[in-house]
DSSP file (Angstrom, degrees, kcal/mol; ACC not computed):
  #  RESIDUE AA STRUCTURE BP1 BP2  ACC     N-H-->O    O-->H-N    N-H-->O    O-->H-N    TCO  KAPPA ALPHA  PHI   PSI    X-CA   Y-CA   Z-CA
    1    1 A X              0   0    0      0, 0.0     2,-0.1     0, 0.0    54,-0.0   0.000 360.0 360.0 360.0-168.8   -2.3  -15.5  -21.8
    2    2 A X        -     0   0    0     49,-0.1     2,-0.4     2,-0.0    49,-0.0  -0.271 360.0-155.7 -93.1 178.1   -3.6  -15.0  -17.9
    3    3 A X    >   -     0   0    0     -2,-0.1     3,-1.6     1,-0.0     4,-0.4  -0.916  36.7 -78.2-144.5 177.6   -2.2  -17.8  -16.0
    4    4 A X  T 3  S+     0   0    0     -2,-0.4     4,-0.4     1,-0.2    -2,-0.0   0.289 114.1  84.1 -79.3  18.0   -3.4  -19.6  -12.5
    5    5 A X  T 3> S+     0   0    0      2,-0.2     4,-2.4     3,-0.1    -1,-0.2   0.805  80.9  59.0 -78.1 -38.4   -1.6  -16.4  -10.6
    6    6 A X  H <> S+     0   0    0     -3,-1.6     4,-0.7     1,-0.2    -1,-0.1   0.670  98.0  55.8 -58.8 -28.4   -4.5  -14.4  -10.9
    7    7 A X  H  > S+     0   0    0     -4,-0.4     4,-0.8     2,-0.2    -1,-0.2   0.670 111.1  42.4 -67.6 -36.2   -6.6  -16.6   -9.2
    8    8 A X  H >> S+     0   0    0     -4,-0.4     4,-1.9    -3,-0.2     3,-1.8   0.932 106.0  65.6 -96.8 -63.8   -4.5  -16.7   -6.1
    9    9 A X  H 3X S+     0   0    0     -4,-2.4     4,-0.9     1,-0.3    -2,-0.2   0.575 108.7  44.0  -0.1 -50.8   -4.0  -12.8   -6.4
   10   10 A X  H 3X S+     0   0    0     -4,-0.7     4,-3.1     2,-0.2    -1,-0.3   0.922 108.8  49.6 -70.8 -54.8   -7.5  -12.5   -5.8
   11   11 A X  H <X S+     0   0    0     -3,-1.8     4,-2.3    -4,-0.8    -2,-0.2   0.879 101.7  61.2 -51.9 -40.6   -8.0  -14.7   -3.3
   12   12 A X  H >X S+     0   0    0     -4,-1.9     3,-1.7     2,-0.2     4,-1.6   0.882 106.7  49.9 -71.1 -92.3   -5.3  -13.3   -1.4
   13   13 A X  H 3X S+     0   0    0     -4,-0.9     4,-2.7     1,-0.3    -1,-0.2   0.665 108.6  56.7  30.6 -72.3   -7.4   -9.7   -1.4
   14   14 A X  H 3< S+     0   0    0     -4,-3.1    -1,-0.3     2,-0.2    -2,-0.2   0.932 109.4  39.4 -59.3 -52.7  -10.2  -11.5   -0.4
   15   15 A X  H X< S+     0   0    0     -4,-2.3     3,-1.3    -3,-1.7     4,-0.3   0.848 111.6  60.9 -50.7 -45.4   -8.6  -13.0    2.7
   16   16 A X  H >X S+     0   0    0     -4,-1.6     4,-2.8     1,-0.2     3,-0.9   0.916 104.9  37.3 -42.8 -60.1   -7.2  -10.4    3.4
   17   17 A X  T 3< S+     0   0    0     -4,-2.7    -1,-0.2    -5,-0.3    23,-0.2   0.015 112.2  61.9-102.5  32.1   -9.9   -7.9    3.8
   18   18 A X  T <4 S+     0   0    0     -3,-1.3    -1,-0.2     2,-0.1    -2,-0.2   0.049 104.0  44.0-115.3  23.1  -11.8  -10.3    5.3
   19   19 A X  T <> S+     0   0    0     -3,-0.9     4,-3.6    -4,-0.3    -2,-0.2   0.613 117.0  55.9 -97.6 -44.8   -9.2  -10.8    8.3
   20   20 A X  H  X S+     0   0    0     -4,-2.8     4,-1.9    -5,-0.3     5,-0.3   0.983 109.8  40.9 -45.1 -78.2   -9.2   -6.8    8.2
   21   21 A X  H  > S+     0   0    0      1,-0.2     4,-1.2     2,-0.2     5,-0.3   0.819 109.5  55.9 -46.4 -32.7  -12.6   -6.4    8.7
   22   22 A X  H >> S+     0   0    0      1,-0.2     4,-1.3     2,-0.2     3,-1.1   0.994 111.3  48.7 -56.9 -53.5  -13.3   -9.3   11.4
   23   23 A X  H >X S+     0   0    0     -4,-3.6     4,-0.7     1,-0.2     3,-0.5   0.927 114.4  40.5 -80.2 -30.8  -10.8   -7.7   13.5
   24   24 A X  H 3<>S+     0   0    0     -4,-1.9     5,-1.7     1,-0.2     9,-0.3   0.612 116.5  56.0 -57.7 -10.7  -12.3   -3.7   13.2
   25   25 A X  H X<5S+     0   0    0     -4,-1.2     3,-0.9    -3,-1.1    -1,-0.2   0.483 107.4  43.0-111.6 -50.8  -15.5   -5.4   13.5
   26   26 A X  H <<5S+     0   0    0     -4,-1.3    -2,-0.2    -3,-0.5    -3,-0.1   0.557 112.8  57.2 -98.8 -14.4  -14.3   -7.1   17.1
   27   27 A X  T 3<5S-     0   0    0     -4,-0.7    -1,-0.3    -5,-0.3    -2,-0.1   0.286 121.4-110.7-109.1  17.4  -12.9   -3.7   17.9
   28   28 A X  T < 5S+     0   0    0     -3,-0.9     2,-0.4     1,-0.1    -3,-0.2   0.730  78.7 129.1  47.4  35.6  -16.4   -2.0   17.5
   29   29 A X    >>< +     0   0    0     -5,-1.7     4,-1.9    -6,-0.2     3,-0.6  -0.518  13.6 150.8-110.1  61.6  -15.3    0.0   14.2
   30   30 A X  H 3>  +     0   0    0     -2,-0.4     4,-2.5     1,-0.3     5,-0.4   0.836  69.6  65.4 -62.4 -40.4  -18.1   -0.9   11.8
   31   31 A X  H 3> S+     0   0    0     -3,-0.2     4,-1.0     1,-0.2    -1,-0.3   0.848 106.7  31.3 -61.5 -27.2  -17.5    2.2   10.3
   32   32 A X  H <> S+     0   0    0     -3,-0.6     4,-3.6     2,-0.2    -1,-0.2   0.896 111.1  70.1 -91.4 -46.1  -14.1    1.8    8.9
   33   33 A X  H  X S+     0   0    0     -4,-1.9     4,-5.0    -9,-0.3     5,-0.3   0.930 101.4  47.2  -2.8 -93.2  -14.9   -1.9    8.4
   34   34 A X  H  X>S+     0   0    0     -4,-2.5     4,-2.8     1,-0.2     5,-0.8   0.983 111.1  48.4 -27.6 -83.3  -17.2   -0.8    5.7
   35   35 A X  H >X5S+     0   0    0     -4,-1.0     4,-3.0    -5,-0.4     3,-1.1   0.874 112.8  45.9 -34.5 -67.6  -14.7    1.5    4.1
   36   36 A X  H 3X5S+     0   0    0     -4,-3.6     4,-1.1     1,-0.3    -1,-0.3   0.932 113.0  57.9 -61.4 -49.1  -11.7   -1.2    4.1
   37   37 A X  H 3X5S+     0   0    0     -4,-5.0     4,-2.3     1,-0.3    -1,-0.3   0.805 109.3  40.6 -41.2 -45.9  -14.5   -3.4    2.8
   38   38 A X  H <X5S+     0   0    0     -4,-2.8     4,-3.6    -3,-1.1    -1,-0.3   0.939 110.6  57.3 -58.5 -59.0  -15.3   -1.2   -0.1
   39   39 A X  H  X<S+     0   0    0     -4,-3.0     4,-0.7    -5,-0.8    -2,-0.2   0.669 102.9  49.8 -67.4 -14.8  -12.1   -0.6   -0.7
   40   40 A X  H >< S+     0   0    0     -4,-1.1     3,-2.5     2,-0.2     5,-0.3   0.960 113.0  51.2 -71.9 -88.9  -11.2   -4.3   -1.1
   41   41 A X  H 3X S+     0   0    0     -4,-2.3     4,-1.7     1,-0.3     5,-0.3   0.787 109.1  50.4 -21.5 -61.8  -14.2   -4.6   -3.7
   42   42 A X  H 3X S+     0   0    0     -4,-3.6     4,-1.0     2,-0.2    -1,-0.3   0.790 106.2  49.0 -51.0 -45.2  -13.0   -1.8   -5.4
   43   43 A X  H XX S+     0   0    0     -3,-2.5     3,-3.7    -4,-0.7     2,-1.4   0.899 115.7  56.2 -69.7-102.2   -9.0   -3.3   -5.8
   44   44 A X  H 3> S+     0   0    0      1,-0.3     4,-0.9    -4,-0.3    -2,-0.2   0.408 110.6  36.8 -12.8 -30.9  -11.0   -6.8   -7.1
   45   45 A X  H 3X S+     0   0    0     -4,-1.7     4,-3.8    -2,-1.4    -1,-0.3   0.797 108.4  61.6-107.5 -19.5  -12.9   -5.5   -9.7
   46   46 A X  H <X S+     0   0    0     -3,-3.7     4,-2.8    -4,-1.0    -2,-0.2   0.902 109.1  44.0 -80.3 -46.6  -10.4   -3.2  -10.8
   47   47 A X  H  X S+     0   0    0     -4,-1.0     4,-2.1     2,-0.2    -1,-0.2   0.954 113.4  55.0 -54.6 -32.3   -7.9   -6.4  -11.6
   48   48 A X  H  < S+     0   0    0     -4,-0.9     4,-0.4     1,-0.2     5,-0.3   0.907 106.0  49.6 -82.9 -37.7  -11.0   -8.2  -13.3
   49   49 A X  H >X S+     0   0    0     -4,-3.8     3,-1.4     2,-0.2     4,-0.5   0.938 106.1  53.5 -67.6 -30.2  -11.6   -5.3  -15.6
   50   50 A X  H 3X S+     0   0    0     -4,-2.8     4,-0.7     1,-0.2    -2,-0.2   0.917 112.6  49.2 -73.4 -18.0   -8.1   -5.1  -16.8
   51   51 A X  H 3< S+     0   0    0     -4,-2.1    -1,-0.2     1,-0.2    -2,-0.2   0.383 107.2  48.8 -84.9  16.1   -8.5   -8.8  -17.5
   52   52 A X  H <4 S+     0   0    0     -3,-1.4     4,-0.5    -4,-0.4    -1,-0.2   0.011 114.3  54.9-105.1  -5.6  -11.6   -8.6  -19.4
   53   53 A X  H  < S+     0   0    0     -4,-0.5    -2,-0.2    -5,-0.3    -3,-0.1   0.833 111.7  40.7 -95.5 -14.4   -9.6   -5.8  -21.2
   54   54 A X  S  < S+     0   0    0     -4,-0.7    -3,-0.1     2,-0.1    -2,-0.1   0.703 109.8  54.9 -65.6 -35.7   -7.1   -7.9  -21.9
   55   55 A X  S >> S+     0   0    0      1,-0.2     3,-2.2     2,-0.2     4,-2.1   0.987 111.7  46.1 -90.6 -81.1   -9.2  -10.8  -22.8
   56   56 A X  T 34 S+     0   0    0     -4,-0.5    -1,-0.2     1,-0.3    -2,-0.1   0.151 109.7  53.6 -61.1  21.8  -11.4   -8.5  -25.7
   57   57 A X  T 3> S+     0   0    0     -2,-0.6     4,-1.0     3,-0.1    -1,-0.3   0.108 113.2  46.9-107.5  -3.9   -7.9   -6.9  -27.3
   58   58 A X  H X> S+     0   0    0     -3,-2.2     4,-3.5     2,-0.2     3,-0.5   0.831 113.3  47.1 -79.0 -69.2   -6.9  -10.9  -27.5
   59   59 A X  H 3X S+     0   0    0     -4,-2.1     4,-1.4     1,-0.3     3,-0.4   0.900 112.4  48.0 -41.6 -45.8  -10.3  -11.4  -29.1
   60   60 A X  H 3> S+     0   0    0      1,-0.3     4,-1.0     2,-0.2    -1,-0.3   0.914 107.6  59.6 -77.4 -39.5   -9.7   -8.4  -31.5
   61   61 A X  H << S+     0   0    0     -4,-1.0    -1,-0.3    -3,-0.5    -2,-0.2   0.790 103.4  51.0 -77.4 -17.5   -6.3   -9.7  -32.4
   62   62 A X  H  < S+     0   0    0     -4,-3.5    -1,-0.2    -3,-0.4    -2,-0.2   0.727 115.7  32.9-106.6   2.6   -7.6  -12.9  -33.7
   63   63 A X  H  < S-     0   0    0     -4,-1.4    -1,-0.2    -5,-0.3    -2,-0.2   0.342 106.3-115.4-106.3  13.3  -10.0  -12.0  -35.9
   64   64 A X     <  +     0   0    0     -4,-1.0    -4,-0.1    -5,-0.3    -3,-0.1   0.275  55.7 158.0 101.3 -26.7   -8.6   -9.1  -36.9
   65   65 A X              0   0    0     -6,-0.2    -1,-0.2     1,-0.1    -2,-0.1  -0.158 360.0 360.0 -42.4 100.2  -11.2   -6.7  -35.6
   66   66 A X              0   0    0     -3,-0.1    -1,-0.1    -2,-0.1    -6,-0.0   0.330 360.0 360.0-125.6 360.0  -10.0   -3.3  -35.2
């Protein structure tokens, strides 16, 4: 099953590219900002779908449900 790793995985992402962004932000680079920003969003959701893909082939294996 997922374990409490994922949780910091995320977070860490999150901090991350919201240390990124302050400082392109503070350097008058909105534009790029944006972009990293995206691109952060983008890494996050793409870990959360493979664990809701994970999470419904679990589901499938225990009822049987093919």
């Amino acid at each position: 099953m997922t374990d409490i790793s994922i949780i910091f995985k995320l977070a860490a992402i999150g901090i991350i590219i919201t240390v990124v962004c302050q400082v392109l932000k503070k350097s008058d680079r909105d534009d790029v900002a944006t972009v990293v920003s995206i691109v952060g969003l983008v890494i996050a959701l793409t870990v959360a779908v493979t664990m809701i893909g994970d999470l419904f082939q679990v589901v499938q294996d225990i009822f049987g449900v093919y």
